[in-house]
Biopython code that builds the backbone (N, CA, C, O; Angstrom):
import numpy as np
from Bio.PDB.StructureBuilder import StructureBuilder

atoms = [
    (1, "UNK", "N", (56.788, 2.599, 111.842)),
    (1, "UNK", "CA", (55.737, 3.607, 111.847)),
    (1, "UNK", "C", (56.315, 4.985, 111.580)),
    (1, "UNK", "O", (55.833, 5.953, 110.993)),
    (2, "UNK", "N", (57.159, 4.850, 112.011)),
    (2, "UNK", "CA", (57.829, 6.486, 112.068)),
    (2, "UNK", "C", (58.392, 6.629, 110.510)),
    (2, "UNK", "O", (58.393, 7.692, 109.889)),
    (3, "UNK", "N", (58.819, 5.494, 110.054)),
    (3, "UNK", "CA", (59.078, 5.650, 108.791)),
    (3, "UNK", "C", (58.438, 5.801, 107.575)),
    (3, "UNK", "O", (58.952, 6.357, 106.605)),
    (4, "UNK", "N", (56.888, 5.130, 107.613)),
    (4, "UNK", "CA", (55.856, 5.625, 107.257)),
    (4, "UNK", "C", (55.241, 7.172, 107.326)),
    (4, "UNK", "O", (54.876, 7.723, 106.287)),
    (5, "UNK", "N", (55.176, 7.648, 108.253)),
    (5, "UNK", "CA", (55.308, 8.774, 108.631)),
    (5, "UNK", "C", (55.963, 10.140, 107.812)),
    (5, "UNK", "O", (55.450, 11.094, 107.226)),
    (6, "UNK", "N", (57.569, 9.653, 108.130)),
    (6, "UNK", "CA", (58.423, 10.490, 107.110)),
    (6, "UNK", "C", (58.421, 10.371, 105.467)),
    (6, "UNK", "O", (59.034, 11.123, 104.710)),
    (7, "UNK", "N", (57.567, 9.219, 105.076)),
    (7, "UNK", "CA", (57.733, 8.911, 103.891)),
    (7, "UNK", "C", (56.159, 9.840, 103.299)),
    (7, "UNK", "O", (55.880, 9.929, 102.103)),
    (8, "UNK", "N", (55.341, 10.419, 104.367)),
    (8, "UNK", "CA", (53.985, 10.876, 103.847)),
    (8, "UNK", "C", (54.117, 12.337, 103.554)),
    (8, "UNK", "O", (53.578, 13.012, 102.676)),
    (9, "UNK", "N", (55.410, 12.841, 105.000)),
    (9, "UNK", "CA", (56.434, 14.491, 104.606)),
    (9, "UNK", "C", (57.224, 14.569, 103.729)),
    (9, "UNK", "O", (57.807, 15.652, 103.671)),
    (10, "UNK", "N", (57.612, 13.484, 102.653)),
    (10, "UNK", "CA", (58.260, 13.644, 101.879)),
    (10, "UNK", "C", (58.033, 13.975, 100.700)),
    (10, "UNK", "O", (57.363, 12.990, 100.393)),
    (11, "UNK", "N", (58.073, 14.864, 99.375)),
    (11, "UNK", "CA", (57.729, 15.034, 98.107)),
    (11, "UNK", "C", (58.471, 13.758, 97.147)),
    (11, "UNK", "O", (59.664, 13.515, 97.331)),
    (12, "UNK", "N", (57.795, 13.095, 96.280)),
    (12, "UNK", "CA", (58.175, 11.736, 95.572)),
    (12, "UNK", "C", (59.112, 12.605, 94.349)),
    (12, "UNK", "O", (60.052, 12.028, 93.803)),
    (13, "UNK", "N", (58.826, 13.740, 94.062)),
    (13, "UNK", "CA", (59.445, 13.946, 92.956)),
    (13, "UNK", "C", (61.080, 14.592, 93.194)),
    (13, "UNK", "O", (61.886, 14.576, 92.264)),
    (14, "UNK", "N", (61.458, 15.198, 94.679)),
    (14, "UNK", "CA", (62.680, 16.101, 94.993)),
    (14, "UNK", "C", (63.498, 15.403, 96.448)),
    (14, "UNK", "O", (64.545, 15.743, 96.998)),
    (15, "UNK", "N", (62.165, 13.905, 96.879)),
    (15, "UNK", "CA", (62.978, 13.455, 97.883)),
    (15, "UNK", "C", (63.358, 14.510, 99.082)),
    (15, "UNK", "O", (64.381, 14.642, 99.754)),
    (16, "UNK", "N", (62.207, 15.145, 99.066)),
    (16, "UNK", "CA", (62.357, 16.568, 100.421)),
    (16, "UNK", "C", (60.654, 16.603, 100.929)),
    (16, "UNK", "O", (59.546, 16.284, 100.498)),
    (17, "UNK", "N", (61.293, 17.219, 102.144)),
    (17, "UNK", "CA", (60.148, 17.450, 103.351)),
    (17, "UNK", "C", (58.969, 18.316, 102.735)),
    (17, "UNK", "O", (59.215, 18.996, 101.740)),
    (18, "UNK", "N", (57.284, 18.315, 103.471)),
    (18, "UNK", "CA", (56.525, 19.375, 102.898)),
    (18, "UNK", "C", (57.160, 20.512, 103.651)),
    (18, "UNK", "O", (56.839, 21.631, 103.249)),
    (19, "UNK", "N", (57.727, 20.471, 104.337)),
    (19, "UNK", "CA", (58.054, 21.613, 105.159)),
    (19, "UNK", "C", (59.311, 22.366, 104.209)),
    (19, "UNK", "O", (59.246, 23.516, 103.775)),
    (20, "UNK", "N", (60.459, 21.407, 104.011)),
    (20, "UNK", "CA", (61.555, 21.922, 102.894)),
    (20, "UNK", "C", (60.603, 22.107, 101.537)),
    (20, "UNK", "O", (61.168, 22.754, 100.655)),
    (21, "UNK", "N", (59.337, 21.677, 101.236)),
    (21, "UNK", "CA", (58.842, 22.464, 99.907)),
    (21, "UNK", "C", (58.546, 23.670, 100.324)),
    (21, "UNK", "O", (59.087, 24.674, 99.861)),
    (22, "UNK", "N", (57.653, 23.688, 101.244)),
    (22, "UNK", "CA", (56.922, 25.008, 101.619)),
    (22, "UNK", "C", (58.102, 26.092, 101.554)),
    (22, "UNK", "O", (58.102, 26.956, 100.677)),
    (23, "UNK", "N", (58.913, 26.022, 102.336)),
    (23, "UNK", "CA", (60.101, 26.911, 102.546)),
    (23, "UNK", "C", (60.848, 27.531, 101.129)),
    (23, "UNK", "O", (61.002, 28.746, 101.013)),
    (24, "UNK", "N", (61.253, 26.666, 100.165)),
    (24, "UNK", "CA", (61.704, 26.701, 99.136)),
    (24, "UNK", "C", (60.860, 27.200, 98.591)),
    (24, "UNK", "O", (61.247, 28.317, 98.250)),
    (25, "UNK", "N", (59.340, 26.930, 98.121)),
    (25, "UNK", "CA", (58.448, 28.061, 98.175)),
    (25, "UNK", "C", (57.798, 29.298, 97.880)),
    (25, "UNK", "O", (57.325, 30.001, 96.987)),
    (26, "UNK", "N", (58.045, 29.185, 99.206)),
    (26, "UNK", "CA", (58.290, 30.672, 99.963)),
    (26, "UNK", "C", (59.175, 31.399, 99.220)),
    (26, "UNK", "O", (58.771, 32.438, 98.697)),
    (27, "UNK", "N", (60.626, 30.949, 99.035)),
    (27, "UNK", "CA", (61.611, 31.725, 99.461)),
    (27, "UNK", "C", (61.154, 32.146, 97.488)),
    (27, "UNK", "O", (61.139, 33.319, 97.113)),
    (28, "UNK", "N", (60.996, 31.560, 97.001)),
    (28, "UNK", "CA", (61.069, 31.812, 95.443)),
    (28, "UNK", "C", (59.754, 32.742, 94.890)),
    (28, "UNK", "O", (59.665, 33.409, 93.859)),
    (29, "UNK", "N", (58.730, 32.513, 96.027)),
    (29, "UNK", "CA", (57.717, 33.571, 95.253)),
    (29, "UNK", "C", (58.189, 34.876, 96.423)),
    (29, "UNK", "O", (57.215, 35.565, 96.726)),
    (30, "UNK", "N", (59.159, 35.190, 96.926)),
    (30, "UNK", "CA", (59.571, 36.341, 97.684)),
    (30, "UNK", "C", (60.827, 36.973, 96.476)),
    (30, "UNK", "O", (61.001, 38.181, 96.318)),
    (31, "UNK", "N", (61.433, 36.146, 95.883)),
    (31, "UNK", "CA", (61.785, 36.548, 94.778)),
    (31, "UNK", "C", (61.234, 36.676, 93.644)),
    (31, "UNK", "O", (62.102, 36.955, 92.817)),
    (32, "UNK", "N", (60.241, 36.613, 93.200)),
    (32, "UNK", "CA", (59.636, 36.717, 92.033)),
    (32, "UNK", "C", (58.462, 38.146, 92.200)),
    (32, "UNK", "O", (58.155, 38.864, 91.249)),
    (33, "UNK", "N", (57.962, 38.312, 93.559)),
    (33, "UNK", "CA", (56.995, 39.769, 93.837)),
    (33, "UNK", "C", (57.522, 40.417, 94.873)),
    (33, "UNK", "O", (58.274, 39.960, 95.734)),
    (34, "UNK", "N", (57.059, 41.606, 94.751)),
    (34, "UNK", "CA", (57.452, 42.755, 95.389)),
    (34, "UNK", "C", (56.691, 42.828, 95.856)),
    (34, "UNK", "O", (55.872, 41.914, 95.761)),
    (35, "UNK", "N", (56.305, 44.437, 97.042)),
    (35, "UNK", "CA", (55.819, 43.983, 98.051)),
    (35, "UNK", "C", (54.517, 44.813, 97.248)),
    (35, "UNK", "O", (53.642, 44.866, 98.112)),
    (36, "UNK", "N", (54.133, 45.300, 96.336)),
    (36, "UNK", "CA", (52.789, 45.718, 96.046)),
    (36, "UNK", "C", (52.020, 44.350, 95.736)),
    (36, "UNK", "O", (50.820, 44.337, 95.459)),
    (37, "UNK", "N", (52.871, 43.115, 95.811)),
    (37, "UNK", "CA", (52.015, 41.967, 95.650)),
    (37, "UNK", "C", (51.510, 41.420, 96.956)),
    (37, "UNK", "O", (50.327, 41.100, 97.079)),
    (38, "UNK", "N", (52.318, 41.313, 97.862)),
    (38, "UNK", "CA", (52.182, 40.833, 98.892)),
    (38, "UNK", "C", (50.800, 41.813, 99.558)),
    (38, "UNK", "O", (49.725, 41.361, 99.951)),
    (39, "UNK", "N", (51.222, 43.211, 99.529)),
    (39, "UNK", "CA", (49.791, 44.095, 99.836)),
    (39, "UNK", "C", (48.561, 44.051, 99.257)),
    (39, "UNK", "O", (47.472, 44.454, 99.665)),
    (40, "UNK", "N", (48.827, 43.603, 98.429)),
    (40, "UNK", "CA", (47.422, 42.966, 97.165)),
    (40, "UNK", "C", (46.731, 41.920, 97.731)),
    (40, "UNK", "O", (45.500, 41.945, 97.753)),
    (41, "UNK", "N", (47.552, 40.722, 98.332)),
    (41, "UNK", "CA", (46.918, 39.835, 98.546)),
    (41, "UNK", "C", (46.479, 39.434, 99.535)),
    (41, "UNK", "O", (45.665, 38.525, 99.701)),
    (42, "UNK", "N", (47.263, 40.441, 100.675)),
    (42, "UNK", "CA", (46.801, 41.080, 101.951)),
    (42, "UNK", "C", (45.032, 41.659, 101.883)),
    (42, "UNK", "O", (44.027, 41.191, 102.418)),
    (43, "UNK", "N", (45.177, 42.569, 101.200)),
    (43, "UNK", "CA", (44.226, 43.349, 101.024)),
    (43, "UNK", "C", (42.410, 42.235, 100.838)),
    (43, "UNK", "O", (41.374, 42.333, 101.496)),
    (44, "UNK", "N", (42.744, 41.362, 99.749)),
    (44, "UNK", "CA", (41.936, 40.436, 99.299)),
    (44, "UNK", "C", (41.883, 39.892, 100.513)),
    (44, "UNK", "O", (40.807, 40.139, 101.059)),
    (45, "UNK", "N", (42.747, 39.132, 101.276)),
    (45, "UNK", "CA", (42.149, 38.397, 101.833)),
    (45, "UNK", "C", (41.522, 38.708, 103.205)),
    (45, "UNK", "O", (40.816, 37.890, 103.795)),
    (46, "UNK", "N", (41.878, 40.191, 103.782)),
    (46, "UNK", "CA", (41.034, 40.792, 104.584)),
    (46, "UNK", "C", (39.838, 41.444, 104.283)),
    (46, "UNK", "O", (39.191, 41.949, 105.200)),
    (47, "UNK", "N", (39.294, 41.529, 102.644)),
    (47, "UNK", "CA", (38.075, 41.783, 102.435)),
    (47, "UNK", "C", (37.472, 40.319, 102.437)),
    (47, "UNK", "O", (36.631, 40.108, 103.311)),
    (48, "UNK", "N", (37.736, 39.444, 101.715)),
    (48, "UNK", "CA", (37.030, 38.017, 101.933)),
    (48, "UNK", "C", (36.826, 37.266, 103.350)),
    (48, "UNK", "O", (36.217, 36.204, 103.482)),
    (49, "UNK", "N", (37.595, 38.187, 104.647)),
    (49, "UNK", "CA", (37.594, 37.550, 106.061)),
    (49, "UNK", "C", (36.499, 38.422, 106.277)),
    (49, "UNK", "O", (35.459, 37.915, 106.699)),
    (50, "UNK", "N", (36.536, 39.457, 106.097)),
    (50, "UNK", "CA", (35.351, 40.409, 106.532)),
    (50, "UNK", "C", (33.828, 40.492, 106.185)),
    (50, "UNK", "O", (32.843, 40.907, 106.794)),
    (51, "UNK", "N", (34.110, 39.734, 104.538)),
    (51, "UNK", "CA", (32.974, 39.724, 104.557)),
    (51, "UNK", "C", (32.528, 37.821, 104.553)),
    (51, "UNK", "O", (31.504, 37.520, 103.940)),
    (52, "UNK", "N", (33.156, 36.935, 105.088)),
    (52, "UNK", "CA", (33.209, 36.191, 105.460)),
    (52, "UNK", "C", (32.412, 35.838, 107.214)),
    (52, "UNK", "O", (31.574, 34.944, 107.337)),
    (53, "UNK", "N", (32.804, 36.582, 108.233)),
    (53, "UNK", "CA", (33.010, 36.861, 109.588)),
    (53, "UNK", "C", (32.230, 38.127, 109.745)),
    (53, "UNK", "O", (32.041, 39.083, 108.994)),
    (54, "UNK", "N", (31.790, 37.799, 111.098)),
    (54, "UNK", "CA", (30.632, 39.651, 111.268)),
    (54, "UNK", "C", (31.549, 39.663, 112.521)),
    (54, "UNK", "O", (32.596, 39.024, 112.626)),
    (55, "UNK", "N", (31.021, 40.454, 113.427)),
    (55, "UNK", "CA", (31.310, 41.248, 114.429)),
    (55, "UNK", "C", (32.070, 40.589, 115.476)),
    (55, "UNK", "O", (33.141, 41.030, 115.893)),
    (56, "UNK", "N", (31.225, 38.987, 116.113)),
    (56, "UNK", "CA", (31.457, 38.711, 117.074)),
    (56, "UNK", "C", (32.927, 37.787, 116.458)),
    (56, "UNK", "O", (33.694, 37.562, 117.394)),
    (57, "UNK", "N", (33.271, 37.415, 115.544)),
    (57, "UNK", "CA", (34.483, 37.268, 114.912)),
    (57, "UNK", "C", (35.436, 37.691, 115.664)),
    (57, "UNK", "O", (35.903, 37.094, 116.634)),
    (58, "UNK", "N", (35.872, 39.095, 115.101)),
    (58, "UNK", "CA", (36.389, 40.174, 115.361)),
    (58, "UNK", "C", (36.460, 40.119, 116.991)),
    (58, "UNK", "O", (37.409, 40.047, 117.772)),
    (59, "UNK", "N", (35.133, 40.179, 117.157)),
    (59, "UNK", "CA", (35.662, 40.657, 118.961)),
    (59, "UNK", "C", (36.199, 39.038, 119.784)),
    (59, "UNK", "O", (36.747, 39.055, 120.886)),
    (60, "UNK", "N", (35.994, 38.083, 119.222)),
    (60, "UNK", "CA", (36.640, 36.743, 119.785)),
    (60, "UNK", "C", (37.952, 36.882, 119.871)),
    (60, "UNK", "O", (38.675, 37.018, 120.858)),
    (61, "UNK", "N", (38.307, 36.811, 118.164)),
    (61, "UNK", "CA", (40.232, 36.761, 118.158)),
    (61, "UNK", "C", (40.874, 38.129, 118.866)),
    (61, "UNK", "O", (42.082, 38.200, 119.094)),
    (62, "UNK", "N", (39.968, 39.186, 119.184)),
    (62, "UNK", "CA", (40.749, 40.090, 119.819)),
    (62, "UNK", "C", (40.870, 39.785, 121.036)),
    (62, "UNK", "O", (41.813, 40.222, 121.696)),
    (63, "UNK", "N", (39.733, 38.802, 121.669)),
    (63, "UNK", "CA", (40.317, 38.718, 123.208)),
    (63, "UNK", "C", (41.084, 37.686, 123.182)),
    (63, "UNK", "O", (41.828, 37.471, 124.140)),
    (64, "UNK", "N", (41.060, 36.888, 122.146)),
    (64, "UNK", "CA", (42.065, 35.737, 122.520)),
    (64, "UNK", "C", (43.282, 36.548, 122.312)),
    (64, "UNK", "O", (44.026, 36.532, 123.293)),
    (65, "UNK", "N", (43.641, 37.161, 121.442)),
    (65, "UNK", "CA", (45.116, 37.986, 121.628)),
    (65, "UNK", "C", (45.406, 38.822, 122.536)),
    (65, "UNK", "O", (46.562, 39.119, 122.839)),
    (66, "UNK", "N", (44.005, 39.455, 123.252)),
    (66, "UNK", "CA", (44.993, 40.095, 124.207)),
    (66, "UNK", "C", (45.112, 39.399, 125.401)),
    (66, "UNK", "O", (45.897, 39.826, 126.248)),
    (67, "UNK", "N", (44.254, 38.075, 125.674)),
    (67, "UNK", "CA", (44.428, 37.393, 126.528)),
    (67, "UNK", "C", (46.185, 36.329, 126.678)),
    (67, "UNK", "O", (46.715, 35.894, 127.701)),
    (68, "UNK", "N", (46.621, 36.231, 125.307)),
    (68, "UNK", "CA", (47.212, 35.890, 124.786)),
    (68, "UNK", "C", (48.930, 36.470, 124.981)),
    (68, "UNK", "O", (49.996, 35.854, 124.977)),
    (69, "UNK", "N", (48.545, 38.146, 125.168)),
    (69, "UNK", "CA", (49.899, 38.797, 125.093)),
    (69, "UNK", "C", (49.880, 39.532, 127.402)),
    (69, "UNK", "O", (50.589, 40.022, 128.281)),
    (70, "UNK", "N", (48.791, 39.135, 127.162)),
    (70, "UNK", "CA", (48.493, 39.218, 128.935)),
    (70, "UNK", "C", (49.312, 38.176, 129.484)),
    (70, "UNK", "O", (50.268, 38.444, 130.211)),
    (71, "UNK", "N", (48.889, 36.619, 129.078)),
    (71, "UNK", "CA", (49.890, 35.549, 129.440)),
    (71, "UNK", "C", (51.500, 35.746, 129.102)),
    (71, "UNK", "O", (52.318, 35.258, 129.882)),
    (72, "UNK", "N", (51.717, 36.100, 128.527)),
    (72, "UNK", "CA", (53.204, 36.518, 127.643)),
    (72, "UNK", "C", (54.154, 37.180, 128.280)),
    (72, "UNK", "O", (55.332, 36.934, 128.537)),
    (73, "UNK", "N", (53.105, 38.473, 128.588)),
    (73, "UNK", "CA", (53.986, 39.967, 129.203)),
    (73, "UNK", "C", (53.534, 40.136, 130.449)),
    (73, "UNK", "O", (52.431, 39.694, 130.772)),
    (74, "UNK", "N", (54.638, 41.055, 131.643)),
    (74, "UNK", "CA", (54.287, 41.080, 132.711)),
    (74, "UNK", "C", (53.777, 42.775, 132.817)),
    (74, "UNK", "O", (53.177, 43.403, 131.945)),
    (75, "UNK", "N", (54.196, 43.238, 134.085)),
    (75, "UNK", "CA", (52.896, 44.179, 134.631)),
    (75, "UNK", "C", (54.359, 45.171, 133.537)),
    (75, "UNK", "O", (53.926, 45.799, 132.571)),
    (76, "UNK", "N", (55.727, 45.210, 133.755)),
    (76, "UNK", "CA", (56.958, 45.963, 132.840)),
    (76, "UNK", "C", (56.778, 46.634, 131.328)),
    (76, "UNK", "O", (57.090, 47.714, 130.828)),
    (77, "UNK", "N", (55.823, 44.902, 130.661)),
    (77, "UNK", "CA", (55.670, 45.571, 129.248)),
    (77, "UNK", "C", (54.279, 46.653, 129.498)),
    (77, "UNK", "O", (54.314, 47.675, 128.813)),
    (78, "UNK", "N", (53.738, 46.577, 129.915)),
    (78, "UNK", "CA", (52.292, 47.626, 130.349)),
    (78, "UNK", "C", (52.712, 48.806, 130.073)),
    (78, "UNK", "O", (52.367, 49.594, 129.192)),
    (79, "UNK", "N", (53.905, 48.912, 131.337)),
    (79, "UNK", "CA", (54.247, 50.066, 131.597)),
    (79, "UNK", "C", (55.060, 50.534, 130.225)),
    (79, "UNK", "O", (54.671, 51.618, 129.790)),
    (80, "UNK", "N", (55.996, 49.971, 129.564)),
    (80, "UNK", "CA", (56.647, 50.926, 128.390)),
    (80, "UNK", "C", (56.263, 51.179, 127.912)),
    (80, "UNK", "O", (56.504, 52.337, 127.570)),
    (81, "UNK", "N", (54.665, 50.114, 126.955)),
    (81, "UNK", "CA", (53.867, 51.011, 125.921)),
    (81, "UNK", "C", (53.505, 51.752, 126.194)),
    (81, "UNK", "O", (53.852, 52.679, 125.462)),
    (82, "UNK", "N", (52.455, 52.240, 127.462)),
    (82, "UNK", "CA", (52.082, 53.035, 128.071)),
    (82, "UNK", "C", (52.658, 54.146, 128.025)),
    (82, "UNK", "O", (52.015, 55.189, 127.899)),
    (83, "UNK", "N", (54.508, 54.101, 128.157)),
    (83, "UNK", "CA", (54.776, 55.332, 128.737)),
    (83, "UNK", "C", (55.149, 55.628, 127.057)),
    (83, "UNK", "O", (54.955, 56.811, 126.778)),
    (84, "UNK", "N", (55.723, 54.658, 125.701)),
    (84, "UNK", "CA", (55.840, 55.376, 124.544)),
    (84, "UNK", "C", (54.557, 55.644, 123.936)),
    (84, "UNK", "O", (54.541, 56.498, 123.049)),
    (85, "UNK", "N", (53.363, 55.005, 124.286)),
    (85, "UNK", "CA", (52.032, 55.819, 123.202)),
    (85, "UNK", "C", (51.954, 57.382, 123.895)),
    (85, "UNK", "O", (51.631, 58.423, 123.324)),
    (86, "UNK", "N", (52.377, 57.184, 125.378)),
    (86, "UNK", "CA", (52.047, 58.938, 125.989)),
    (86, "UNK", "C", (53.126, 59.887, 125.195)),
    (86, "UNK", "O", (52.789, 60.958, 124.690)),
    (87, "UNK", "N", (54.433, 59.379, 125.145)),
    (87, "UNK", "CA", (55.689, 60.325, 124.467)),
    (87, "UNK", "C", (55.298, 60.599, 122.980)),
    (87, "UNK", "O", (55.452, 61.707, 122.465)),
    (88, "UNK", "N", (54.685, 59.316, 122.201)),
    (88, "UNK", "CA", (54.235, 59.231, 120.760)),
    (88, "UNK", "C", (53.207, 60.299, 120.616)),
    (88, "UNK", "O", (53.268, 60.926, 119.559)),
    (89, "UNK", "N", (52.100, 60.699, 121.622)),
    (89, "UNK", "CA", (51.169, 61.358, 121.472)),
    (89, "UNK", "C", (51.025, 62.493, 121.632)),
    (89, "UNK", "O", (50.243, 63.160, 120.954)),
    (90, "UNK", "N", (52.082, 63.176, 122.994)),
    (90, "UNK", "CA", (52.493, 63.962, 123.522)),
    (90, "UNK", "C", (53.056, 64.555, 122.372)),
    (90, "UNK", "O", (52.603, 65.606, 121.919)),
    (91, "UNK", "N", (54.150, 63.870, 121.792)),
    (91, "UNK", "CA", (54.767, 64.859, 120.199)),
    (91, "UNK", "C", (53.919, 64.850, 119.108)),
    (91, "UNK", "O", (54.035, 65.891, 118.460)),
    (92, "UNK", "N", (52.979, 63.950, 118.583)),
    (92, "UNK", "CA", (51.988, 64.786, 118.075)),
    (92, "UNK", "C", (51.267, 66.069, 118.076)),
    (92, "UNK", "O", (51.187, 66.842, 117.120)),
    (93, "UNK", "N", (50.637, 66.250, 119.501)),
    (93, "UNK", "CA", (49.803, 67.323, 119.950)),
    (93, "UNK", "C", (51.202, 68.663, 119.909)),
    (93, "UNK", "O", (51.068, 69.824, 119.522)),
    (94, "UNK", "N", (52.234, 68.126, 120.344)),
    (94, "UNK", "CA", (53.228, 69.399, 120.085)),
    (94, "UNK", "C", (53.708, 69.905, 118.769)),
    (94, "UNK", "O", (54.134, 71.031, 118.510)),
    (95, "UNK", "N", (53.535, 68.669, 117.825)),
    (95, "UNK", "CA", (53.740, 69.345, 116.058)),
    (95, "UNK", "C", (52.680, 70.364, 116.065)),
    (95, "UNK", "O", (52.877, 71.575, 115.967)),
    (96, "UNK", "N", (50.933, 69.473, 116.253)),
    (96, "UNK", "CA", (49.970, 69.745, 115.912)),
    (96, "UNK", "C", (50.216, 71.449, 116.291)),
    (96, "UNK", "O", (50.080, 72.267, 115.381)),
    (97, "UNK", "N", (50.467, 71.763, 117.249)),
    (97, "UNK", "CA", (50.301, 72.977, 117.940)),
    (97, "UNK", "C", (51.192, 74.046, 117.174)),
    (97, "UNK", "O", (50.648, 74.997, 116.613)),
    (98, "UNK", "N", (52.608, 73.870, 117.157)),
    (98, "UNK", "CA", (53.667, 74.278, 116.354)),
    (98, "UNK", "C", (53.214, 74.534, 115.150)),
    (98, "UNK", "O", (53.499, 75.701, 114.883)),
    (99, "UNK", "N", (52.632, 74.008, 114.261)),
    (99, "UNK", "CA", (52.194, 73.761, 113.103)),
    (99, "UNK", "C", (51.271, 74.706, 112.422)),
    (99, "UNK", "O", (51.308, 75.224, 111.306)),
    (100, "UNK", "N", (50.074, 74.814, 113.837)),
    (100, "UNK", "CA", (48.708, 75.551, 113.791)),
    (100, "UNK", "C", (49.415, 77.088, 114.271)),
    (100, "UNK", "O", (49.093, 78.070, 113.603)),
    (101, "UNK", "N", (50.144, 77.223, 115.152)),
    (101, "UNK", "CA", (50.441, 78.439, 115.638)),
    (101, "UNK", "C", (51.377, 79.124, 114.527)),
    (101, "UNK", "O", (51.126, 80.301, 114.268)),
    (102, "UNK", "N", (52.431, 78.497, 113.847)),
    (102, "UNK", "CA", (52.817, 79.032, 112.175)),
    (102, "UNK", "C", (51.981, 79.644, 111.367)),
    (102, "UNK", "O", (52.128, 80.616, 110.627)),
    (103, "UNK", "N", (50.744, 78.702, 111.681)),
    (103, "UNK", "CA", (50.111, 79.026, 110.361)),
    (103, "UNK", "C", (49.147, 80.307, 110.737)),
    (103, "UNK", "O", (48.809, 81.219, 109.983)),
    (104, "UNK", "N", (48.867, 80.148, 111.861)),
    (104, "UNK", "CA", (47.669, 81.314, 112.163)),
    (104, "UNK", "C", (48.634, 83.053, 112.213)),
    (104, "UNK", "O", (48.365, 84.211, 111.893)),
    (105, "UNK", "N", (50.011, 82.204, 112.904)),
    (105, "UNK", "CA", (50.829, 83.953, 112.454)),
    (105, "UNK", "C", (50.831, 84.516, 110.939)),
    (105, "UNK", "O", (50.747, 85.694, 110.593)),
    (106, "UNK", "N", (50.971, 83.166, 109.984)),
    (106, "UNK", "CA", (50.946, 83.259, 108.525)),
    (106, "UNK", "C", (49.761, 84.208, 107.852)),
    (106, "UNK", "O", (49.789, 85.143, 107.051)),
    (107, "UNK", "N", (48.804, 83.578, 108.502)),
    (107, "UNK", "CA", (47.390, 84.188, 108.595)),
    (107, "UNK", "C", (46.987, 85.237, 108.440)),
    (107, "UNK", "O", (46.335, 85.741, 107.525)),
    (108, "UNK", "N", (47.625, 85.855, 109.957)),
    (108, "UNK", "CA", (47.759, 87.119, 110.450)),
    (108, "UNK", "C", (48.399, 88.163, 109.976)),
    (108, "UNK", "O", (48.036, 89.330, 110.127)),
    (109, "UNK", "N", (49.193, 87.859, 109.494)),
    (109, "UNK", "CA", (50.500, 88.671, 108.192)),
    (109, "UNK", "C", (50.034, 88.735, 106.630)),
    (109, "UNK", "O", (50.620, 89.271, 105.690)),
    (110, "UNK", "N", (49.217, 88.265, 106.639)),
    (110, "UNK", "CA", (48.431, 88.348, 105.467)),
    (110, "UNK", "C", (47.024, 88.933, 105.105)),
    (110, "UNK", "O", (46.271, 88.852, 104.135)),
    (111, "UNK", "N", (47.008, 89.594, 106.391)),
    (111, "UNK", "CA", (45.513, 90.490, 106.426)),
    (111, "UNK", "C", (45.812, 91.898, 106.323)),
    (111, "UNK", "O", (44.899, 92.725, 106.328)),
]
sb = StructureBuilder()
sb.init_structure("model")
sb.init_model(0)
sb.init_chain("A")
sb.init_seg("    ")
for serial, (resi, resn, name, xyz) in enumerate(atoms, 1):
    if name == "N":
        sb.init_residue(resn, " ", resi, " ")
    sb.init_atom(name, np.array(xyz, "f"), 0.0, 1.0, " ", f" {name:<3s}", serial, name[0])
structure = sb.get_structure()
């Protein structure tokens, strides 16, 4: 049975696994496009999911993932994102500010 089996994963023409095709593949259309292809086909196939799928779609697979990364991670990972989206955001609002206060002296010197 088992040999039956391996003989149904096997390709008749290279004597290899679907899994060693898939891979091989892979690895050859990663050499043949760049990544404006890969974003291309990205792109397509999140307009055909979208307009495929409405709303409650969307809000399903999101709880299964975060239910998903809840099982995964403990109360530790919470806390780091937490504390890098505050540092990530925190230096935003401090460019933002830096940025605006340049420009309004710029402003000001020009009246």
């Amino acid at each position: 049975m088992a040999n039956k089996q391996n003989n149904r994963n096997r390709n008749n023409n290279e004597n290899m696994t679907v899994e060693e095709a898939g891979r091989k593949g892979g690895e050859a259309t990663s050499r043949n496009h760049d990544r404006d292809f890969y974003e291309e086909i990205g792109r397509k196939g999140g307009e055909a999911t979208s307009k495929n799928h409405g709303h409650e779609f969307y809000q399903e697979i999101g709880q299964k993932g975060g239910e998903a990364t809840a099982d995964n991670h403990g109360e530790d990972f919470y806390e780091e994102i937490g504390r890098k989206g505050g540092e990530a955001r925190s230096k935003q609002r401090s460019n933002s500010t830096h940025t605006n206060g340049n420009q309004n002296r710029q402003n000001n010197n020009n009246r």
